[in-house]
C-alpha positions, 0 to 999 in steps of 0.5 A, a space after each residue: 500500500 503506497 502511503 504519502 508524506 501528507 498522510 504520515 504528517 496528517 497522522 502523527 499531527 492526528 495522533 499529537 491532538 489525541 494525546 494533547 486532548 487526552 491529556 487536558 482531560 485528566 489534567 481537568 479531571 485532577 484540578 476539578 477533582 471530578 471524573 466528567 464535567 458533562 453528561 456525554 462524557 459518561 451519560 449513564 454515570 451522568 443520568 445516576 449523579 443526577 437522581 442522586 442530587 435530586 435525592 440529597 436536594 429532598 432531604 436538604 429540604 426536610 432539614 430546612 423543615 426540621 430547623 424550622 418546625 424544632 424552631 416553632 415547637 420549642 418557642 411553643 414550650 417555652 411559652 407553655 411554660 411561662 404560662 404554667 409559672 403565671 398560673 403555679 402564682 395564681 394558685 399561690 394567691 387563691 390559697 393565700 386570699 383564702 386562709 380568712 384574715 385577709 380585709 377587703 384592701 389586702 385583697 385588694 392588693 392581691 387583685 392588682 397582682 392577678 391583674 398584672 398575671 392576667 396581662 402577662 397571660 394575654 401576651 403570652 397566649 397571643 406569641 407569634 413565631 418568627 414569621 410574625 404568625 401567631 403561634 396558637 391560632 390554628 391556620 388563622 396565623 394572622 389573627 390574633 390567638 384572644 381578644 377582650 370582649 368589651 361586651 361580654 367582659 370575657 376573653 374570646 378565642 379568636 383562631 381555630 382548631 387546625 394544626 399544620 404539619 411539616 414534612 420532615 422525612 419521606 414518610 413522616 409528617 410532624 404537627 409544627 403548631 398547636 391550637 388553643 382550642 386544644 391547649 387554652 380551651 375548654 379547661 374543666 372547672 368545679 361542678 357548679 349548682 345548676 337551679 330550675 324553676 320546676 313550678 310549671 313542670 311543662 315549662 322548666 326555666 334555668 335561674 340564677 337564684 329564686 327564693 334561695 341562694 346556692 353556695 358551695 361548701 365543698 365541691 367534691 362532697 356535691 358532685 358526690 351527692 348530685 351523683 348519688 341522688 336524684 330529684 333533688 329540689 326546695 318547695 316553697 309554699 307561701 304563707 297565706 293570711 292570717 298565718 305568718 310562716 310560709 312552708 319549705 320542703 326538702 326533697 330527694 331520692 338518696 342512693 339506695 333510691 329512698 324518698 328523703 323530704 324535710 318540711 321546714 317553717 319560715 318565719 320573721 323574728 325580729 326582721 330576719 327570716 328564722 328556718 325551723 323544722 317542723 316538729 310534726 315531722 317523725 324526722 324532725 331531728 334530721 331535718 333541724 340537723 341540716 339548718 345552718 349556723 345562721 339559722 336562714 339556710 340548709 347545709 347538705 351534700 356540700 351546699 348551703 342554701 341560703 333564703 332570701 328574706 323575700 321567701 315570706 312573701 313570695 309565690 309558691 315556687 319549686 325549684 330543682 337543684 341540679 350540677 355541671 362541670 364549668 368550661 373556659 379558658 385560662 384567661 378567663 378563669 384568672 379573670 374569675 379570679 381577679 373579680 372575686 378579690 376585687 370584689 370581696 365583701 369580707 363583712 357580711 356573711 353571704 359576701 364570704 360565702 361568694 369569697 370561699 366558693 370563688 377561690 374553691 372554684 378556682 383552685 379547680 380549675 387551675 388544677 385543670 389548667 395545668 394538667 391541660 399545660 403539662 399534656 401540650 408540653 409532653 405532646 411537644 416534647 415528644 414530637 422534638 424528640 421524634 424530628 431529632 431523631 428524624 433527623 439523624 436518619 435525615 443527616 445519615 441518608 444524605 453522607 450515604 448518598 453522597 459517598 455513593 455520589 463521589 464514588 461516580 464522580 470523583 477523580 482517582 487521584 492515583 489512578 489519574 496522575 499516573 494515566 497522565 505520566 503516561 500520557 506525557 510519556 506517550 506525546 514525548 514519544 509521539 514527538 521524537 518518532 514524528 522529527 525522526 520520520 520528518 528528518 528522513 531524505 532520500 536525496 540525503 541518502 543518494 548525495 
């Protein structure tokens, strides 16, 4: 086969260009440190890097999740917090405010102290985030958690119940917020007296008060009784000229599902209404037993019933007697609180009985406010726990797929410098046959 000088030229100059090339590539691989800078140098390694960076972007994103869930949830604990400190105070000031020495004006004092509480409390329920949210108003992040009703002269939850949750791992979604619907609301408070006027059965009416007022003593012992018995309800008869006593009936069916009923007399001695068992009655004694110390009201199953001085006057009227546990919230109740200090009348024995009732009530509910609190925090606590942990397996998958993605990217620093000896070997060679072959002459070798 015959070849021609330009084809030999034409060779050796092709062959320098492949080495020259060959050689920019791994010295680009060496300084780079990556084994191809684009997909058509190694496709299938390329359409594999690629997966893999989509993967590790992922789980970047749920770290970002992490950081700002973990964020929330501690602010939210944080705050909790505070807010059981503010109420732990509270429950410091009702058992002081009810140990009976205190006048009105120091109770007073203790009322300005509730009032600071009650502000601080306020704050602390409308926290926003660092996003400027508010932090436990449900998915109304932008409205605020409580406000004051002028008109009802209460605290008013404003947001609603929803909880956001945050992906923080392929399959594991995580509650970042927490309503307080759900941590503030519905706090269960004493079992409270509920009196209806049963006088026209067909037309039952709850009330306030009748011709008595009900005061709880004892809670526990109530809720007991009201448990235990059932139709339980004061009758009045009014007096009818020429007679001056006015009749009261006691009634209720006790637990063994007996008939109890104690009639007693009423009567004005000297402008005070006197309460006497009837002496007719073959269970006189028990029903004397029941009549307070003032002489004006029943003491039974943990209530006192105190009559109205209108009882002599007023029309036959019926009036069952009935309970239910309270429900609000935390502002509320310390709101309950500050007006039965503010409004203390330690100088009548009524005015005391309303005093005791409050604080007992109180101690209840505070009770609950904080069982309410040390849930929330254990439901945070627990799921700050599960995102750091979440995140160990986030922190662990991404160095796995990252080795995995170095070993088909990353340049061989042995193997790559000594290719590039070799190379270097090869063009030096390439350069020495070229000029021996370029320096041959037939008209040489004829001279």
């Amino acid at each position: 086969m015959r070849v021609s000088t330009q084809q030999i030229y034409s060779a050796n100059i092709d062959n320098l260009n492949r080495l020259n090339s060959t050689i920019a590539k791994v010295q680009e691989q060496i300084s780079s440190g990556e084994r191809f800078t684009q997909a058509s140098d190694d496709p299938l390694a390329a359409s594999q890097v690629l997966k893999l960076d989509q993967e590790i972007a992922r789980y970047e994103q749920y770290q970002d999740n992490i950081d700002v869930t973990q964020s929330r949830l501690e602010l939210a604990e944080s705050t909790l917090e505070a807010i059981n400190d503010a109420t732990v105070r509270l429950q410091e000031i009702v058992t002081q405010a009810g140990n009976g020495t205190l006048s009105s004006e120091d109770l007073g004092l203790l009322a300005s102290e509730v009032g600071e509480l009650i502000n601080e409390i306020e704050g602390l329920v409308n926290t926003k985030d660092s996003s400027g949210e508010y932090l436990f108003s449900g998915y109304q992040g932008l409205t605020r958690t409580y406000d004051y009703n002028e008109t009802t002269g209460e605290y008013e939850f404003q947001g609603d119940g929803g909880q956001r949750y945050i992906q923080v791992g392929p399959d594991f979604q995580v509650a970042a917020t927490d309503s307080a619907l759900d941590i503030f609301e519905g706090a269960t408070g004493a079992f409270q007296p509920i009196l209806t006027d049963t006088t026209d059965p067909a037309n039952p009416a709850v009330v306030e008060s009748s011709f008595f007022n009900a005061y709880v003593s004892d809670y526990t012992e109530f809720e007991e009784f009201a448990a235990e018995t059932s139709d339980f309800q004061l009758a009045l008869t009014a007096a009818v000229a020429p007679a001056t006593d006015a009749t009261l009936t006691l009634s209720y069916t006790d637990a063994e599902g007996t008939g109890q009923s104690f009639v007693y007399s009423l009567s004005d001695e000297s402008g005070s209404l006197t309460l006497t068992a009837d002496a007719t009655q073959s269970n006189a004694e028990a029903a004397a037993a029941l009549i307070s110390d003032n002489g004006d009201g029943l003491v039974i199953g943990g209530l006192e019933l105190v009559l109205d001085d209108t009882a002599l006057t007023a029309t036959d009227t019926s009036v069952s007697i009935d309970g239910e546990h309270e429900s609000d919230n935390v502002l509320n109740y310390a709101l309950d609180i500050y007006n039965a200090l503010a409004n203390a009348d330690t100088d009548s024995y009524e005015g005391k009985l309303v005093l005791q009732e409050s604080l007992a009530s109180a101690l209840i509910a505070l009770d609950s406010i904080q069982t309410q609190n040390i849930s929330a925090r254990a439901s945070i606590g627990a799921r700050v726990n599960a995102i750091e942990d979440q995140s160990s397996i986030n922190d662990d998958y991404i160095l796995y797929t990252e080795s995995t993605r170095s070993a088909l990217v990353d340049t061989d620093l042995t193997e790559a410098a000594s290719e590039l000896a070799l190379l270097q070997t090869q063009l030096e060679a390439a350069y020495s046959s070229f000029n021996i072959i370029t320096g041959l002459s037939l008209f040489n070798y004829i001279n």
